[in-house]
KEDO-331279 format. One record per residue (C-alpha): x negated, z, y. Coordinates in steps of 0.001 Angstrom, whole numbers, padded with zeros to 6 digits, always signed. Layout:
// KEDO-331279
XZY;...
***
This chain:
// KEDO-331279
+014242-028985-063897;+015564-027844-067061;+011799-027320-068467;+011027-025347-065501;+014178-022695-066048;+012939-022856-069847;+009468-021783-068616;+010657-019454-066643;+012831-017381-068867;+010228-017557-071646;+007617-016010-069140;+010133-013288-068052;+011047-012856-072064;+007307-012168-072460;+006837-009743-069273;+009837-007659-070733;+008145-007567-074027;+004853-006476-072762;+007092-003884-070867;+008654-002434-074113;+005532-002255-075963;+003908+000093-073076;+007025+002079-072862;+007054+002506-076717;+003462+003160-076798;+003284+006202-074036;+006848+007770-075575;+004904+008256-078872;+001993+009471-077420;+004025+012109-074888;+005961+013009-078280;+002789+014025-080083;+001521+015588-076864;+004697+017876-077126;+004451+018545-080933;+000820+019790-080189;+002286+022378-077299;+004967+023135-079443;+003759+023373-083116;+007023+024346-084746;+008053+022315-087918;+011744+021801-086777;+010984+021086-083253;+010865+017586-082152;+011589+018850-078292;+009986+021603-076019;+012420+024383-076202;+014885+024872-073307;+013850+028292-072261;+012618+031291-074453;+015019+033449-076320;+016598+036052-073593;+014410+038982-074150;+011595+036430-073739;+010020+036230-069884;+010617+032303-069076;+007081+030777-068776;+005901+030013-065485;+007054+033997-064491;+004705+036299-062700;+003789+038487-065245;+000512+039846-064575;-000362+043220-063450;-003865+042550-061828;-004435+040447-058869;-004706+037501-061360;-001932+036853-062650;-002023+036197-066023;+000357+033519-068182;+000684+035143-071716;+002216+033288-074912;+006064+035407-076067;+005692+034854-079998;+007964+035368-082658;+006119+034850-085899;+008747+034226-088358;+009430+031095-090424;+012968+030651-088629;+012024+031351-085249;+008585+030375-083156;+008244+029748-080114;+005391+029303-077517;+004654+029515-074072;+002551+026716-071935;-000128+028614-071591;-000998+028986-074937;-003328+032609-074648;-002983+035648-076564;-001397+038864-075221;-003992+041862-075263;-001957+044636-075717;+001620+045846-077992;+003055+042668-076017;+004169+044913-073409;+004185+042581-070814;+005591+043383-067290;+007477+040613-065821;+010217+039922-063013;+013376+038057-064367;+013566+036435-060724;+010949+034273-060969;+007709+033550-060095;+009109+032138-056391;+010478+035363-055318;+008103+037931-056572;+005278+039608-055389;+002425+041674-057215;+002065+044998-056878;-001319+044524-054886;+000489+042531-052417;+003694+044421-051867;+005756+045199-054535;+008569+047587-053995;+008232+050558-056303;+011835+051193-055693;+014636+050799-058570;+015230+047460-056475;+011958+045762-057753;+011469+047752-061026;+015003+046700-062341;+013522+042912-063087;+010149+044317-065188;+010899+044660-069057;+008136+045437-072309;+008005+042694-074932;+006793+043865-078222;+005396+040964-080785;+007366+041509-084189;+005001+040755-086844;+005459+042274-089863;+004931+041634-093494;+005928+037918-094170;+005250+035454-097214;+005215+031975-097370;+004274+028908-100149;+002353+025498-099672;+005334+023360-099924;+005754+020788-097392;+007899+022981-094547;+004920+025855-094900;+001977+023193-095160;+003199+021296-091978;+003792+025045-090321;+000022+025820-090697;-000917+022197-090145;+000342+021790-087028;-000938+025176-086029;-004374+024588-086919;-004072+020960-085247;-003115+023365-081896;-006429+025882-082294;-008790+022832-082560;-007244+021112-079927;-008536+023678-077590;-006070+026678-077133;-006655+030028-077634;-005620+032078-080969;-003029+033592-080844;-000945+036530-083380;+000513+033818-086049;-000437+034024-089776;-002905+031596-090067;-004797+030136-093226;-007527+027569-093801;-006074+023979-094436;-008199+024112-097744;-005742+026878-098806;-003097+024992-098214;-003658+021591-099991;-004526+022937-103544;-000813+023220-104791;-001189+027457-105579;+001268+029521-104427;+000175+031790-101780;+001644+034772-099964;+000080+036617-096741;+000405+039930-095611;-000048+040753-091998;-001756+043622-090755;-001323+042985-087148;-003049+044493-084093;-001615+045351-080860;-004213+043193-078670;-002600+040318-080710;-005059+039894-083756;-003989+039804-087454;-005514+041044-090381;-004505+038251-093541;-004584+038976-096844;-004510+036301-099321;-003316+036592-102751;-001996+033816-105844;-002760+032769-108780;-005369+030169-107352;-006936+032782-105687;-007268+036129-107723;-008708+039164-105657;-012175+040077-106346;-011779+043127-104700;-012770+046267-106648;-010764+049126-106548;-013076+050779-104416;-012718+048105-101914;-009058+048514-102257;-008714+051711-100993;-010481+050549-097822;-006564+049784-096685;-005830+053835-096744;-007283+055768-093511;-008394+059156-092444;-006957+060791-089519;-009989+063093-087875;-009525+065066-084113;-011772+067186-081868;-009710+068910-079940;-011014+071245-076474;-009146+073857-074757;-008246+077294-076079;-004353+077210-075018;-001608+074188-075126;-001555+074313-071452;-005274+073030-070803;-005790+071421-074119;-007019+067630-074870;-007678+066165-078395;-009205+063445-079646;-007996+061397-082826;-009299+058956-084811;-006527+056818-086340;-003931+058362-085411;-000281+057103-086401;+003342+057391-084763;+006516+056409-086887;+009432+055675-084695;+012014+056382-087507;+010782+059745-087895;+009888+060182-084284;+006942+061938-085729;+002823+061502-085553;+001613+061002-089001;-001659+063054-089801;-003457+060990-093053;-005399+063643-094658;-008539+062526-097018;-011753+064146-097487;-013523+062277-094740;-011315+064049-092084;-012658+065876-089169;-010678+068430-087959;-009201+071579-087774;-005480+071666-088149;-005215+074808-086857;-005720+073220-083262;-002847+071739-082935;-000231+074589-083966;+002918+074571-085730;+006318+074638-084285;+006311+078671-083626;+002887+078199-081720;+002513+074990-080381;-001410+074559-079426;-000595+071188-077893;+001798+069481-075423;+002354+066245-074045;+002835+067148-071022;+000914+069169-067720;+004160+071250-066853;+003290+075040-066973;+005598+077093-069279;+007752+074016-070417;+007976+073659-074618;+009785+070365-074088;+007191+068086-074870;+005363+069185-077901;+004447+066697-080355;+006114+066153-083724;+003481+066113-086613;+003162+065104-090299;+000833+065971-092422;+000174+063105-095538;-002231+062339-097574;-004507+059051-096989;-003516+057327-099672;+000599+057289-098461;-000803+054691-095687;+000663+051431-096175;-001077+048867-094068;+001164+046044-094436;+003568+047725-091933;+001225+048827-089005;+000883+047747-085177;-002776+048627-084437;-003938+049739-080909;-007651+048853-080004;-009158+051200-077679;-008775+054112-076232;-005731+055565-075607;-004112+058198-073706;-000895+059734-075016;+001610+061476-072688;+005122+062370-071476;+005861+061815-068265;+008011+065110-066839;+010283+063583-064578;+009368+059790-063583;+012600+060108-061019;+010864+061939-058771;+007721+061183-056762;+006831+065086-056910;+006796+065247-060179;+005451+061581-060552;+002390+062887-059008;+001639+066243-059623;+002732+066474-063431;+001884+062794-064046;-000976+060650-061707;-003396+063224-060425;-003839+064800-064205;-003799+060844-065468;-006483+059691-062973;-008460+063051-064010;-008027+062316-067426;-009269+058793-067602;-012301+059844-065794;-013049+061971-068023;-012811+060251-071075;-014403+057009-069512;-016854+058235-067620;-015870+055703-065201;-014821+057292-061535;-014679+053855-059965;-011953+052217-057825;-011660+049689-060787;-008776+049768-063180;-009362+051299-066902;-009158+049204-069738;-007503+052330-071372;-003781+051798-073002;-001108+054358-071417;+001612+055691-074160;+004656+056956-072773;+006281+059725-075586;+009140+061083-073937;+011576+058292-073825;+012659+058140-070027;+013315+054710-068726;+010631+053101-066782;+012224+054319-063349;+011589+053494-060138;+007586+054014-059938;+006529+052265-062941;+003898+050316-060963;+002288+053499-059899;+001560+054305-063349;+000043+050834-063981;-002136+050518-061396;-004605+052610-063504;-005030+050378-066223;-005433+046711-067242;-002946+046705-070050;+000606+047089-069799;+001984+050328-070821;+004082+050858-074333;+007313+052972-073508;+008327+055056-076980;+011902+053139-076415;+010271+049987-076916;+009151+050555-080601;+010531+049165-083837;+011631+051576-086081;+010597+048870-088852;+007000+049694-087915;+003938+052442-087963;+001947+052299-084455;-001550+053378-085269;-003803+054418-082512;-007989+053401-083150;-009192+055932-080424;-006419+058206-078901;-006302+061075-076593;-003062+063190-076799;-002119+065375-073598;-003590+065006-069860;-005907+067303-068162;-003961+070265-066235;-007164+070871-063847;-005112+069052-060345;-002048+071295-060959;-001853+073454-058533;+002222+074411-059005;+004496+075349-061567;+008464+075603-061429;+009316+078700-062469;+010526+078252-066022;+009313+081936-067394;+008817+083705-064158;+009656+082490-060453;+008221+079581-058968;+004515+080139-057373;+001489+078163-057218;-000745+078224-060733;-002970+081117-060595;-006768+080405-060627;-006042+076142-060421;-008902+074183-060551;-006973+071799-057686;-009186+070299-055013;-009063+068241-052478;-011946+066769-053885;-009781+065866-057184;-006401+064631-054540;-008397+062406-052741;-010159+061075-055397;-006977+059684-057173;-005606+059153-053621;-008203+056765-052824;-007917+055118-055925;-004337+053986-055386;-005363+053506-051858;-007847+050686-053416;-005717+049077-055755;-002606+049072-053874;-004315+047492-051145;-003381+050315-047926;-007432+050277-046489;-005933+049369-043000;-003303+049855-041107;+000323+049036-042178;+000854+047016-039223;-001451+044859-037011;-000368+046762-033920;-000812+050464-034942;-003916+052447-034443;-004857+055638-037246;-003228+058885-035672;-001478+057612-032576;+001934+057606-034974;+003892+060454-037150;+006361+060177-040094;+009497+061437-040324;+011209+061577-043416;+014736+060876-043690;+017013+061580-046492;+020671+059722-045989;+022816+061291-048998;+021870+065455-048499;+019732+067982-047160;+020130+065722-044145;+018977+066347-040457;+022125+066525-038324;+020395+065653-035194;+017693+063573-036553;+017624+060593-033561;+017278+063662-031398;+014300+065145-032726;+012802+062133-032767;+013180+060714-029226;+012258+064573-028319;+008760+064975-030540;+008259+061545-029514;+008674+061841-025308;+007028+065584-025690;+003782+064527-028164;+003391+060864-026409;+003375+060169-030350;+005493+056641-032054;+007595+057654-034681;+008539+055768-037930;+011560+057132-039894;+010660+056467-043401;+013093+057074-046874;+012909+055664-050309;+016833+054990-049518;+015440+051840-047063;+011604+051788-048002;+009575+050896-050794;+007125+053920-051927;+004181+051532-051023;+005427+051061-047700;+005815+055032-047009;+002476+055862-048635;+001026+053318-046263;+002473+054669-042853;+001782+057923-044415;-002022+056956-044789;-002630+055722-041277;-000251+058959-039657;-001055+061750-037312;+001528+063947-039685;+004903+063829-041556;+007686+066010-040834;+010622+066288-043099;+012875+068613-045180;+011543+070225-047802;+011841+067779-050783;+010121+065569-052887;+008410+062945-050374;+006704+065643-048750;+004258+065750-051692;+002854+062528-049988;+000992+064822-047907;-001961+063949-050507;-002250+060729-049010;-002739+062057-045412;-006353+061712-043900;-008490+065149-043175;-007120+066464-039803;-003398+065531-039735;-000504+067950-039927;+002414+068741-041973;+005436+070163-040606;+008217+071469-043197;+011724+072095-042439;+013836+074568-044432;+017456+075038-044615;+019326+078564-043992;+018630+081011-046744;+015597+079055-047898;+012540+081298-047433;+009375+079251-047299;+007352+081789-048623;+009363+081382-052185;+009051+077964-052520;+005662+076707-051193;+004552+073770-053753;+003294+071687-050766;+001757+073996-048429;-000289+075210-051210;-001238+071636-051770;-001704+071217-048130;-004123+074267-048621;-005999+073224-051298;-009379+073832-050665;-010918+070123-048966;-007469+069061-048203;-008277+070034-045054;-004758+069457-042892;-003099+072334-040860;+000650+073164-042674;+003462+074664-040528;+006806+075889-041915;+010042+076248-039797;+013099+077655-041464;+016983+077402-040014;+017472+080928-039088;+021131+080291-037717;+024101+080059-040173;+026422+078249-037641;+023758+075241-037686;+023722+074854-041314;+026728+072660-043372;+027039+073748-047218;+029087+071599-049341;+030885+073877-051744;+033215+070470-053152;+029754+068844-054363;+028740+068396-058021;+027070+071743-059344;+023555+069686-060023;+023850+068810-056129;+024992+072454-054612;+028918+072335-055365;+029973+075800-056447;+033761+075459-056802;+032718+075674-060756;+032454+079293-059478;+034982+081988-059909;+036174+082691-055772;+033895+085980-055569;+030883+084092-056807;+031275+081981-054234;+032007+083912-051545;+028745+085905-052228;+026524+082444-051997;+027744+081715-048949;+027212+085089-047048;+023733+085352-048767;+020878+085375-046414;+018421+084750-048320;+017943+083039-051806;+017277+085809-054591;+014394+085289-057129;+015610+082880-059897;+014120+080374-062882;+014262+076298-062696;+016508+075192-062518;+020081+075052-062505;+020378+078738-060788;+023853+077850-058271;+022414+079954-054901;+019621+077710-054673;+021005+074440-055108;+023678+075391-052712;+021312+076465-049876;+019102+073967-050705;+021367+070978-050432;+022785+072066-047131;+022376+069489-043414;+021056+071266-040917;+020624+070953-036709;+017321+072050-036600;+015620+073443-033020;+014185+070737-031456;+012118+072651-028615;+010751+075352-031844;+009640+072052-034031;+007941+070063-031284;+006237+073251-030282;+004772+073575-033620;+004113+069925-033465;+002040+069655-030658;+000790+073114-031826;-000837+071613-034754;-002010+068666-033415;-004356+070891-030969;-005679+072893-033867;-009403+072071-034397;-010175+070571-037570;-013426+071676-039602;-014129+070678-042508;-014228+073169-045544;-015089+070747-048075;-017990+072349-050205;-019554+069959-053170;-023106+071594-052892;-023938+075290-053286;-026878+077628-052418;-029316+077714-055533;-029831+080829-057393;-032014+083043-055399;-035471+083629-056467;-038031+086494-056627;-035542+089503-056714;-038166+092419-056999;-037972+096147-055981;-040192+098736-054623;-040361+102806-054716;-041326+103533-051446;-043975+106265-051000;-042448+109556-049310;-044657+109302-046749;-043658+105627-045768;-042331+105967-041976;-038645+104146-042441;-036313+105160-039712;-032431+106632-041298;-031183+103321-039342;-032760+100984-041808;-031752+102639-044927;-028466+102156-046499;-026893+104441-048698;-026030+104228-052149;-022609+105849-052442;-022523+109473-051537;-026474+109641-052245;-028262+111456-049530;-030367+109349-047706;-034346+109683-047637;-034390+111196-051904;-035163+107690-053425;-035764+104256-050920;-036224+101280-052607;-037095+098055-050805;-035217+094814-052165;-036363+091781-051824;-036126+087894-053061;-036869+084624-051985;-034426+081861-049960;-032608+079601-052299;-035070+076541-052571;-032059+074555-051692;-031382+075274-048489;-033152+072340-046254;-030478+070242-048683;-027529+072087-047285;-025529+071669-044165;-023758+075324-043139;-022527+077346-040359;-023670+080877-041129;-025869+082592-044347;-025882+086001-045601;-026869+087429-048868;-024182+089881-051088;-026620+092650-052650;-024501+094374-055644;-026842+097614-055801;-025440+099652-059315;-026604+102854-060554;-025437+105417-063508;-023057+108193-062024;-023105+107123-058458;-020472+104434-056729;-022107+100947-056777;-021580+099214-053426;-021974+095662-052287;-024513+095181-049097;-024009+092150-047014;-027307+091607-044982;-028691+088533-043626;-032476+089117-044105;-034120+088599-047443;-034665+092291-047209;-032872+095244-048118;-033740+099436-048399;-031651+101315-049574;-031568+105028-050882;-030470+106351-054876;-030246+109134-056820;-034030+110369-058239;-031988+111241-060960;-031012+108318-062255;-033456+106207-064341;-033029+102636-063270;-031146+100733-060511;-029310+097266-061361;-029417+094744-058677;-027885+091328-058291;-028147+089225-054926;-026243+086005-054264;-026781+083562-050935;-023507+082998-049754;-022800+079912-047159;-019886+079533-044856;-018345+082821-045779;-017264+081267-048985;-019665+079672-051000;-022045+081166-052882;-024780+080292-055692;-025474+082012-058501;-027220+085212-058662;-030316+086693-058919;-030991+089866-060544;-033667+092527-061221;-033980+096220-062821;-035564+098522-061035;-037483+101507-062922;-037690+104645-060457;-040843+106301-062062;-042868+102913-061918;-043690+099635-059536;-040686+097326-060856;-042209+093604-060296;-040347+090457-060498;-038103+088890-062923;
***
């Protein structure tokens, strides 16, 4: 018995040993495992979690419908640290994330709310890498060791210092400077007394740059330029110029600070935003302190990123434009282009409508080390002003831009782009069907509509229409533009949501309210964007005509309509006013008081304009092709003895008909099979010395008309017109009275 207990124990003895060994065994290999995911020389564990201004890895942090996992690097000889994932970021380390987690967050192509709600988790990262030194003794060798051991295990390079393990092993002293990209990527320089540089001087002064630009536009208003290296210093808050003999330019371009010939941003008649610039020579580069930016580039300042109004008309529609234009692209994919914000707002609540255009995260001005130079490869300064179609009255009063180059061609071509990468192609809701719904907007703080549920339950029983009461107070901007998309119309107060009118479909309406004093002739930013030409929806205003429905609030803050600020007879004369007086942006008292007042609006007058505009018929004026140039333009002296009856014959100012006839005539545009129109005349500009030219609308090819005999020649132009509104270009002719004038 006792042999058989002594058996026993020593076969349990060896079980446990066997046990220890294999425990030993996998600890040591799961401890090297971690050493190769964590290649620090004084870590022996993973850390905890990443330094606080570090996203924890796992987060969502992507900004495409892949989310990406990106490696948070310090690369300093103190502090390194690594994420799981092991991959390189791509751009200034500005990456988005959400502080929540990835469990409770959602992509912006899946529902993120652009409200301050959702944008208060997203930060910018920035990679400090800067000029750094290090020698081969055992701390630096086992630094670089274990780093290499990491690359050729498999992972991805990322933006340490790296050097070649030969380097490292042959005793020298060595010391690195960085020169460190923003897509992650360093440029090493080795130097020691093992190593002496073999660089010329010529080679050396391949580390200084040029700066070169091409700049188009002939005022600071519609002006884009182009640079080549171009360089921004956060301590001076400056763009550096680096002069050299290789430079392409013309300095003149870009003004000085009494004429600015460039600005930052599209708002007309505002000097805020003009960029800051310093001219050095090449050689005062130093390229051991430098963040590089790959790529293009587009520089801007966002006006007021607070406001979707603003957001959109000063910022997105000129940014879409922009990036088409320097791309070539005009796709409904994002732009691998880098966005630069200059102005130094926070990233407010819309920052994912600004990201939606690109692929890389954008780099906020706030977000830069002072410590560093941020050099741009391929940069565009300023956005294109061509989809502004308003400006806010900073030199004279408020009024739509004269002569814009707005479209509704250009609106819907951004709007369908967020449209696409925001996801909205159907319906918000399952249930809904496009147009049998309309919007109203609701604002909860001021400029509120007293009897809102009223007008609603009203339109709604009168029209036969569902309603949806929308407000960034309880809605996401992704959720409004959505219902917006899909909507019959939108009715609201005049105000900044009602510039989502750009996202309605050819057709629906848009209804306008206006509080007392508030004329909308003076302040018509979105019915002239409703009226863009191939916008294509019907706009009705309706303005509060009654005093005793309106409620001012004189006891309000001044920026929100408060006048007791006022001396008593100041205000006393805003409140009897019936009408706002002319006035500049945009602190003028009268209009912010009117403006910020509740109103009971008519119910019966605003569903009869309602159901008003949703009867209008709806054609299209949405032109993209023209009539060709007419062809053939020739003219003929008649004989005097040609029979032509006085009915045929038009007159040529106060001429006397039957002196001089001249037949016109010219051949269709060769286009005109191509075209689809409604009606076709021809204009025929007839112009002759000392006698009143006139312009002959006709629809035949055809035209006589009678001159002076005393006059030598006749000037004629003709131009096929389609639509009543769009015309080619013109043909022209000169017709010699004493001779047979054939064609030109």
């Amino acid at each position: 018995m006792t042999n058989l207990h002594f058996i026993t124990h020593a076969v349990m003895l060896s079980v446990m040993a066997v046990v220890v060994k294999k425990y030993m065994d996998l600890r040591s290999h799961v401890e090297d495992l971690q050493m190769d995911c964590y290649p620090h020389p004084f870590l022996s564990q993973p850390p905890s979690k990443p330094p606080p201004h570090f996203p924890y890895p796992g987060d969502n942090v992507g900004v495409n419908d892949k989310v990406k996992d990106f490696n948070y690097i310090a690369t300093s000889q103190s502090d390194f640290q690594e994420s799981d994932s092991n991959q390189d970021i791509d751009n200034l380390g500005a990456t988005k994330y959400d502080g929540k987690g990835a469990s409770s967050q959602q992509n912006k192509f899946s529902g993120t709310d652009f409200s301050s709600h959702s944008d208060q988790n997203f930060g910018t990262d920035f990679i400090q890498s800067s000029q750094a030194s290090y020698s081969s003794e055992a701390q630096s060798g086992r630094y670089f060791e274990e780093y290499e051991k990491t690359k050729a295990a498999g992972a991805e390079s990322s933006s340490v210092l790296t050097l070649s393990s030969k380097s490292l092993t042959e005793g020298a002293t060595i010391s690195t400077t960085s020169q460190t990209d923003i897509d992650g990527s360093e440029h090493v320089a080795v130097t020691g007394k093992a190593h002496e540089s073999k660089k010329s001087k010529e080679e050396a002064d391949t580390s200084h740059i040029e700066t070169s630009v091409w700049c188009h536009g002939n005022s600071e208003m519609n002006k884009i330029c182009h640079f080549q290296n171009l360089c921004y210093s956060p301590l001076n808050e400056a763009f550096l110029f680096y002069h050299s003999d290789r430079s392409v330019l013309d300095r003149s371009q870009l003004g000085n600070d009494s004429k600015p010939m460039l600005r930052l941003s599209t708002v007309y008649e505002y000097n805020g935003y003009t960029p800051n610039l310093i001219d050095l020579k090449s050689s005062a580069f130093d390229h051991s302190r430098v963040k590089w930016v790959k790529g293009q580039s587009v520089i801007f300042s966002r006006f007021k990123p607070d406001n979707i109004m603003h957001v959109l008309h000063d910022d997105i529609f000129p940014l879409h434009f922009t990036l088409n234009f320097i791309t070539g692209q005009n796709s409904l994919d994002q732009y691998d282009v880098q966005i630069v914000f200059m102005e130094g707002w926070d990233r407010g609540d819309f920052a994912d409508l600004y990201s939606s255009f690109t692929t890389k995260s954008p780099i906020y001005i706030n977000d830069l080390s002072e410590e560093q130079l941020v050099c741009f490869e391929d940069a565009y300064a300023g956005l294109s002003t061509a989809p502004v179609w308003y400006q806010y009255g900073y030199i004279q009063s408020q009024a739509p831009v004269k002569d814009t180059e707005a479209s509704g061609f250009l609106i819907h071509n951004t709007v369908n782009f967020i449209v696409n990468q925001l996801d909205m192609q159907k319906p918000p809701n399952m249930m809904l069907t496009p147009g049998d719904y309309f919007v109203l907007f609701s604002r909860k703080d001021n400029r509120r509509i007293v009897n809102e549920m009223e007008l609603m339950l009203s339109v709604s029983a009168e029209t036969n229409l569902k309603v949806f009461t929308l407000s960034l107070e309880t809605h996401s901007l992704k959720d409004i533009m959505h219902y917006v998309r899909f909507s019959r119309g939108i009715v609201g107060m005049h105000g900044s949501l009602m510039s989502l009118a750009a996202f309605l479909r050819p057709g629906a309406f848009v209804i306008e309210l206006f509080p007392y004093a508030v004329s909308p002739k003076k302040y018509p930013p979105f019915r002239t964007l409703a009226e863009l030409p191939g916008m294509n929806l019907v706009y009705t205003a309706w303005q509060n005509l009654d005093k005793t429905k309106s409620i001012g609030h004189p006891d309000w803050p001044a920026d929100i309509g408060g006048i007791g600020h006022l001396p008593p007879q100041d205000q006393a004369a805003i409140m009897a006013e019936t009408e706002v007086q002319d006035h500049l942006c945009c602190s003028d008292p009268s209009w912010l008081y009117h403006i910020y007042q509740d109103t009971e609006v008519d119910i019966p007058a605003i569903t009869r304009l309602i159901k008003a505009a949703m009867n209008k018929p709806y054609t299209s004026d949405h032109q993209q092709m023209f009539p060709a140039k007419v062809s053939k333009v020739r003219c003929d002296k008649l004989n005097p003895n040609t029979n032509v009856t006085d009915k045929n014959v038009k007159q040529l100012g106060n001429v006397k008909k039957g002196l001089v006839v001249l037949k016109i005539q010219w051949a269709s545009p060769q286009n005109l099979d191509n075209l689809d129109f409604r009606s076709l005349h021809y204009e025929v500009r007839v112009v002759q010395e000392g006698v009143d030219d006139i312009l002959f609308i006709v629809t035949d090819t055809s035209l006589l008309v009678s001159v002076s005999s005393t006059g030598p020649t006749v000037k004629v132009w003709v131009k096929a017109v389609i639509n009543n509104k769009t015309g080619g270009l013109h043909g022209h002719t000169l017709c010699l009275l004493t001779e047979h004038q054939g064609p030109k």
